[in-house]
C-alpha positions as CSV (number, residue, x, y, z in Angstrom):
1,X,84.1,154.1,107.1
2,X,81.0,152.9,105.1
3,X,81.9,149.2,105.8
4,X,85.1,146.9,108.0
5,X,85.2,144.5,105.1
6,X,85.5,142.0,107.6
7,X,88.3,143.8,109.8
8,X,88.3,144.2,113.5
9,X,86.7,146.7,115.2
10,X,90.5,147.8,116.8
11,X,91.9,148.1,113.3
12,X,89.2,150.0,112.4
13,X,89.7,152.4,115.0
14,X,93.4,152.3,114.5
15,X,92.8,153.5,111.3
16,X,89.9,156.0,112.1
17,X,92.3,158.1,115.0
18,X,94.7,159.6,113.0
19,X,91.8,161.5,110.8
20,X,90.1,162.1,114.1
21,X,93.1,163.7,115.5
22,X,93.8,166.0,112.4
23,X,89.9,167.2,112.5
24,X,90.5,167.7,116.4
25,X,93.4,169.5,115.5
26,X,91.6,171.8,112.5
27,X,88.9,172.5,114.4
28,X,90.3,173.6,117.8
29,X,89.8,177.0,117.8
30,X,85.8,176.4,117.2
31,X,83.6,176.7,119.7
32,X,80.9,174.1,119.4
33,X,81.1,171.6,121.7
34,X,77.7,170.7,120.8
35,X,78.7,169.7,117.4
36,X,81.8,167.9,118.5
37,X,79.2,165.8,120.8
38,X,77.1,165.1,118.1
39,X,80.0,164.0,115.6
40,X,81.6,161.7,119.0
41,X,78.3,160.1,119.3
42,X,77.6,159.6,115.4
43,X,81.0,157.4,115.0
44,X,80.2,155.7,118.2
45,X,76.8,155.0,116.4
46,X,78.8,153.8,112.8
47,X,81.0,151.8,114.9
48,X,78.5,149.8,116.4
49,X,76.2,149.4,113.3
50,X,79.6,148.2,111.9
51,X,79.6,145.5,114.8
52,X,76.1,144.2,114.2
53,X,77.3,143.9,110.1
54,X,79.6,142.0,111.1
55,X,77.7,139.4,114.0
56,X,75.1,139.0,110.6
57,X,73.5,135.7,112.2
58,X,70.6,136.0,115.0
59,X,72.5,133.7,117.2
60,X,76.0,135.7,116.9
61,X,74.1,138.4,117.9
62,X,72.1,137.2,120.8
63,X,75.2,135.6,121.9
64,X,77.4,138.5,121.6
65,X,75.1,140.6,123.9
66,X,75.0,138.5,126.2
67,X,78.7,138.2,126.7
68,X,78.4,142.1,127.1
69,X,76.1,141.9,129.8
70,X,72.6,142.0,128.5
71,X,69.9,139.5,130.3
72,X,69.1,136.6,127.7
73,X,65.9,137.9,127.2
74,X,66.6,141.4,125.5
75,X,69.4,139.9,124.2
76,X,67.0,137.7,122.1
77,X,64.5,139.9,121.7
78,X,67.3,142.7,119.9
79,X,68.6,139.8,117.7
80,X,65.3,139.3,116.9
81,X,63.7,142.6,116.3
82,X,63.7,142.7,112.1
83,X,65.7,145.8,112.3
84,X,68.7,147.1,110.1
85,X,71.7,147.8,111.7
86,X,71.5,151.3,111.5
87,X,68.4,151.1,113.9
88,X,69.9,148.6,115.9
89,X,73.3,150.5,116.6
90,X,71.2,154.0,118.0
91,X,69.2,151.3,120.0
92,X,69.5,151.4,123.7
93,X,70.7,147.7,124.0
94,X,73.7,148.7,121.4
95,X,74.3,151.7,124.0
96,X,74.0,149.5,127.0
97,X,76.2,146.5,125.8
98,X,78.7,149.1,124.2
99,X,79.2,152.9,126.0
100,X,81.1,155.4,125.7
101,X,83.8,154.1,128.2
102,X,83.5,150.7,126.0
103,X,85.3,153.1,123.3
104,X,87.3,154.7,125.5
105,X,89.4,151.8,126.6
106,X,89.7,150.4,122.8
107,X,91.3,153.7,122.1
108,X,89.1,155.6,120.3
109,X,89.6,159.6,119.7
110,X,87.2,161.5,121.1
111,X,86.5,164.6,119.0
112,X,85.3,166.8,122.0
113,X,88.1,165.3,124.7
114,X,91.0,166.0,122.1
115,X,89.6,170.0,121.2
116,X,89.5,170.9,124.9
117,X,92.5,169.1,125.6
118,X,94.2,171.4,122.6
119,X,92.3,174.4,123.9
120,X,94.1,174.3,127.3
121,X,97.3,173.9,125.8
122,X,97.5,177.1,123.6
C-alpha cells in the first residue's frame, strides 16, 4: 500500500479488505486490542497520506477540505503548511475532514471490530 498509482481511494480499500480480513482472522485468538488499535489507526493514517498524494496541488487541497467541512481558513493554512504528506495525514485537520466513521461508511475493515466480532462467535 506504499502508493494508489492514481487509483481511488474505494479500490484501494477494496483491495486492502480481503488481507485485512485474513489478519483479523489469524489473529483472533490474541489478546491485544491495543495493538489492533494501533494497526486500525496506522491504515487510516496511510490512507489519508495516500489522499493528500493524490490532491498534489495547494488548491486541490484547500479545496478538497473544504468540501469536507473545514472553515476556508484552516483549510488554507493545511494546504499551505510545507509539510509532507505523512505529517499532514496524522494532522488533526486530516482527522477532522476524514474520521473514523468517514472509513466506516466506505467499507473499510476494521482490524479490532472484526477480532471481537470473531471472538464472540467461537
Amino acid at each position: 500500500m506504499s502508493s494508489a498509482r492514481g487509483q481511488s481511494l474505494a479500490h484501494v480499500i477494496e483491495h486492502l479488505n480481503p488481507l485485512l480480513r485474513g489478519w483479523a482472522a489469524y489473529f483472533k485468538l490474541a489478546q491485544t486490542k491495543q495493538a489492533l488499535e494501533t494497526l486500525d489507526g496506522w491504515i487510516r493514517r496511510k490512507l489519508r497520506c495516500v489522499l493528500w498524494r493524490q490532491w498534489k496541488r495547494v488548491h486541490t487541497r484547500a479545496r478538497n477540505l473544504m468540501k469536507r467541512g473545514l472553515t476556508e481558513e484552516r483549510a488554507w493554512r493545511s494546504a499551505t503548511n510545507q509539510r509532507g504528506s505523512w505529517f499532514n495525514a496524522g494532522a488533526s485537520h486530516m482527522n477532522a475532514a476524514f474520521p473514523k466513521s468517514w472509513f466506516d461508511r466506505l467499507g473499510l475493515v476494521s482490524l479490532l471490530d472484526t477480532v471481537q466480532r470473531l471472538q464472540r462467535v467461537t
